[in-house]
Steps between C-alpha positions, in 0.01 A plus 500: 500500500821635584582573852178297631471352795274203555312445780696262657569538833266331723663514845805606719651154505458497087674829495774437745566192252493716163783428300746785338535503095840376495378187731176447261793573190742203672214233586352514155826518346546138669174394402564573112794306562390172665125500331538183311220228440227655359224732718450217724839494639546888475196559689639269789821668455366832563252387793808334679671848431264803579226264702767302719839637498441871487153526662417782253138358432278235717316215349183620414630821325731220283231294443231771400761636293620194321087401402443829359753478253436170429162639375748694246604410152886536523811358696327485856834470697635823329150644576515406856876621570375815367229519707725400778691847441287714455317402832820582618647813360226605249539589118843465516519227734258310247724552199836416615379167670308389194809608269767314740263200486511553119859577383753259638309218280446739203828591481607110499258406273620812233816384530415157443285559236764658326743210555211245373429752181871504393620174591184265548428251818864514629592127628651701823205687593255243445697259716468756799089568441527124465562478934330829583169372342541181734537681791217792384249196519628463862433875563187480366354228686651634824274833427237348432497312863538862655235665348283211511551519887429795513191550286303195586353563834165330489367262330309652256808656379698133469168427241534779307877432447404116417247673233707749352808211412214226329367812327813613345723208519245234324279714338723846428213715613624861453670679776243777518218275501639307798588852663118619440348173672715557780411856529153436491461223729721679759307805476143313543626243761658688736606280836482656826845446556618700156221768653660568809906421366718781391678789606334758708503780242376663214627729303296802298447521117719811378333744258360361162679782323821414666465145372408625164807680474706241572356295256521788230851492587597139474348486170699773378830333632353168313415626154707755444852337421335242288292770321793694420713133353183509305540822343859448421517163410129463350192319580601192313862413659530251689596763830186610460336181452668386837324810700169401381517148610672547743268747631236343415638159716514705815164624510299131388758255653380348856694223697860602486790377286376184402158610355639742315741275332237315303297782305893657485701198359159429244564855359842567523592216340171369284394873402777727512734280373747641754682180641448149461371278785844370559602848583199583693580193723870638511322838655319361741782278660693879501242636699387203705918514641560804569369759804204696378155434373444255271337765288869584368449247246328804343855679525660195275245517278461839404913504471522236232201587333637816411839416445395206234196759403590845561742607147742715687795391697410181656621593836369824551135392321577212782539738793193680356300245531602345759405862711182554267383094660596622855328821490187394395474203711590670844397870483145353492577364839626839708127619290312228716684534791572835590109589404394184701681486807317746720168318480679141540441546912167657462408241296638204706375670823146422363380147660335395136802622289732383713344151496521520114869550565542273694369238247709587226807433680400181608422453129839589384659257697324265284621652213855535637494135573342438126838710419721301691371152349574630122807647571617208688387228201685755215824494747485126559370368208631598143213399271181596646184494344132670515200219490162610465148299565205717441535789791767313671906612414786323677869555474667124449879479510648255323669250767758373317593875428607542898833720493629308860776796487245764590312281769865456616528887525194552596559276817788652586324854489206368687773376794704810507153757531275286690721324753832697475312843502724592205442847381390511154768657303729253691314215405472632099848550494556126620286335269598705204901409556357099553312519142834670365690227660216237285546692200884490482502122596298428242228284711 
C-alpha cells in the first residue's frame, strides 16, 4: 500500500548500509541496461551487482529470494529485482527497480518491433543480433557457472541438479513438475547441515488484512486498463483478445521465458492466426538480444498482432497492443511480489521450508543448464531437429548445418569474458561490429 514500509531492517550494520532512492533509481537503471542473456545471466548480473559490488543484500537473503520466485509463474529475474527493491526502500523501492529492470529492453524491443512491422527483418539489424546472440551464449554459460557455485553445496543438491536436466532435457518433464519434486523432497529430507545454515533471523508475518489489501489493490491496477480497452474496443478485438491471453499466460505459465514460448508460439500463431512461425522466430531472436526479460517477446507479439489485426491505424493499434501485451504480462508480477515478499524470510527461516528452497535452486540449475544446451545447438547449428522414442525427446543438430562464423564469435566472446574479464556490454559491442564486419564481406 502506499507509503508502507516493510519490515526490513534487521540490524545496525544493515541500516548503516541502506541505500537512498536515487542510488536504488541509478543501480537498477544500470541493470535494465546491461541485463542481456536471458534470466540466467540477469540473475548473475544482479547478484554480482547488489550481492557483491554494493553489499546491499548477503547471500542467503539473494538466494531465499531468488527460489521463491522461482516457485512463481512469470519473469523470475524481474520478480527478483523487484523484490530486491522493495527490501530496500519498500513500495516504492519495489516498483521503480522492477520497472528499470523492465523498460530499457521494452522500449528497444517497441522500437524494434516497429522497424520489423514496417520494413521486415532488416539485413542491418539482423547482422548485429547475428554477434550479440554469439556472445549471449557466452553470457549464459558464464551464469550458469556462478549460480551453480553457488547453489550446489552438498551433494544431494549436485543430484538433484543432475535430475532436474535428464528430466527436462531428454524427457521435457514440465517445469512445475520438476519444481514440485524438488520441493517435496527438500522439505521431507532435510540435512543437518541445511537445518542449522542460514541467516540468524526471522522476520514476522504482517497482518492478513494488510496482505489482502495489497492484493485487492494489485488486481485493480491489473484488470482495470484492460477492462476498460474492452469496453471501448469490444470483447471480440483483437486488444482485447491480447489481455485475456495474455492474462491468462501470466497466471498458468511456470519456468520462465522459454516455457512459455511453446503453449505461446502454438496459439499465437496455430490459433490466433496472429503471426506466422517465421515471425514468431523473428520475436524471439528480438527479445533473446536485447536487455530485459525474455518475456518481452510478449511485447512484439502483442504489437504486430494488432497492427496486422487491430482495423485502426496500424501504428497506434500497434502501440496498443504492444502496452495491452506488457501490462498483462508484468502487473501480475508486482501482484506476486509485493503480496509475497514479507513472508519470503519467514518462510526461508523455517529449517523444512528452507530445505525445500534450497532444492529448487539446485534444480534450476539443471534447468538453466537444459537452457543453455538448446540455446547453444539453435545458435550453432541452423537446422535442428526434435526426435522422439517412446518417453525419450532429444534435440539433434544437423552437423553439416555448423555455422563456423558463430563458433568463431562465440570464441572470441568466451576469451574476452572469461579470461580478459571483459565487461559485458564491451564484449556485445565487439562481437556485434565482428559479425557486421562478416556480413559486409560477404563470408
Amino acid at each position: 500500500m502506499p507509503g508502507e514500509t516493510p519490515l526490513h531492517i534487521d540490524t545496525p550494520s544493515e541500516a548503516a548500509r541502506a541505500p537512498s532512492f536515487d542510488d536504488v533509481l541509478k543501480t537498477f537503471a544500470r541493470i535494465g541496461v546491461l541485463s542481456f542473456g536471458g534470466p540466467s545471466a540477469q540473475i548473475a548480473l544482479m547478484h554480482r551487482i547488489i550481492v557483491d559490488e554494493k553489499k546491499w543484500l548477503d547471500e542467503p537473503r539473494y538466494l531465499s529470494a531468488l527460489s521463491f520466485c522461482m516457485l512463481l509463474p512469470g519473469p523470475e529475474a524481474m520478480q527478483l529485482a523487484t523484490y530486491v527493491g522493495w527490501r530496500l526502500l519498500g513500495l516504492a523501492g519495489g516498483i521503480a527497480a522492477g520497472l528499470l529492470f523492465v523498460l530499457p529492453g521494452a522500449l528497444i524491443v517497441l522500437a524494434l518491433s516497429m522497424v520489423y512491422a514496417a520494413f521486415g527483418n532488416v539485413p542491418l539489424i539482423e547482422a548485429l543480433f547475428f554477434g550479440v546472440k554469439a556472445a549471449v551464449l557466452v553470457i549464459v554459460v558464464e551464469a550458469l557457472l556462478r549460480i551453480a557455485r553457488r547453489a550446489l553445496t552438498l551433494r544431494e543438491h549436485w543430484i538433484i541438479a543432475g535430475l532436474s536436466f535428464v528430466a527436462i532435457f531428454f524427457f521435457a518433464a514440465p517445469f512445475p513438475l520438476i519444481v514440485l519434486a524438488a520441493a517435496l523432497f527438500g522439505f521431507f529430507h532435510v540435512s543437518s547441515r541445511v537445518a542449522a545454515a542460514g541467516a540468524s533471523f526471522a522476520m514476522p508475518l504482517i497482518a492478513t488484512s494488510r496482505t489482502l489489501r495489497t492484493i485487492g489493490l494489485w488486481l485493480l491496477i491489473w484488470f482495470v486498463p484492460l477492462g476498460a480497452i474492452a469496453a471501448v474496443f469490444g470483447r471480440d478485438h483483437v486488444l482485447s483478445q491480447l489481455g485475456v491471453f495474455f492474462s491468462k499466460l501470466a497466471v498458468v505459465t511456470f519456468g520462465g521465458a522459454y516455457a512459455v514460448l511453446a503453449y505461446m508460439g502454438q496459439d499465437v500463431v496455430a490459433h490466433y492466426g496472429w503471426l506466422d512461425a517465421g515471425a514468431m522466430m523473428d520475436g524471439l531472436g528480438l527479445a533473446e538480444t536485447t536487455p530485459g526479460p525474455l518475456i518481452l517477446v510478449t511485447e512484439f507479439v502483442g504489437y504486430l498482432a494488432a497492427h496486422r489485426n487491430g482495423g485502426g491505424p496500424p501504428t497506434l493499434m500497434g502501440l496498443l497492443g504492444a502496452f495491452v501485451a506488457l501490462w498483462a504480462t508484468f502487473a501480475p508480477c508486482f501482484l506476486w511480489i509485493l503480496a509475497g515478499a514479507p513472508y519470503i524470510e519467514w518462510i526461508t527461516h523455517q529449517p523444512r521450508l528452507r530445505g525445500a528452497l534450497h532444492a529448487i535452486t539446485a534444480a534450476v540449475v539443471g534447468v538453466i543448464l537444459n537452457l543453455a544446451i538448446w540455446f547453444a545447438l539453435h545458435v550453432f547449428f541452423t537446422e535442428v531437429a526434435l526426435v522422439e522414442a517412446g518417453p525419450l525427446k532429444l534435440w539433434t543438430p544437423t552437423l553439416a548445418s555448423l555455422d563456423w562464423r558463430v563458433v568463431a564469435l562465440s570464441a572470441i566472446a568466451a576469451f574476452l569474458i572469461f579470461k580478459r574479464r571483459w565487461d559485458i556490454p564491451a564484449v556485445l559491442c565487439v562481437t556485434a561490429a565482428l559479425a557486421l564486419a562478416i556480413r559486409l564481406s560477404g563470408i
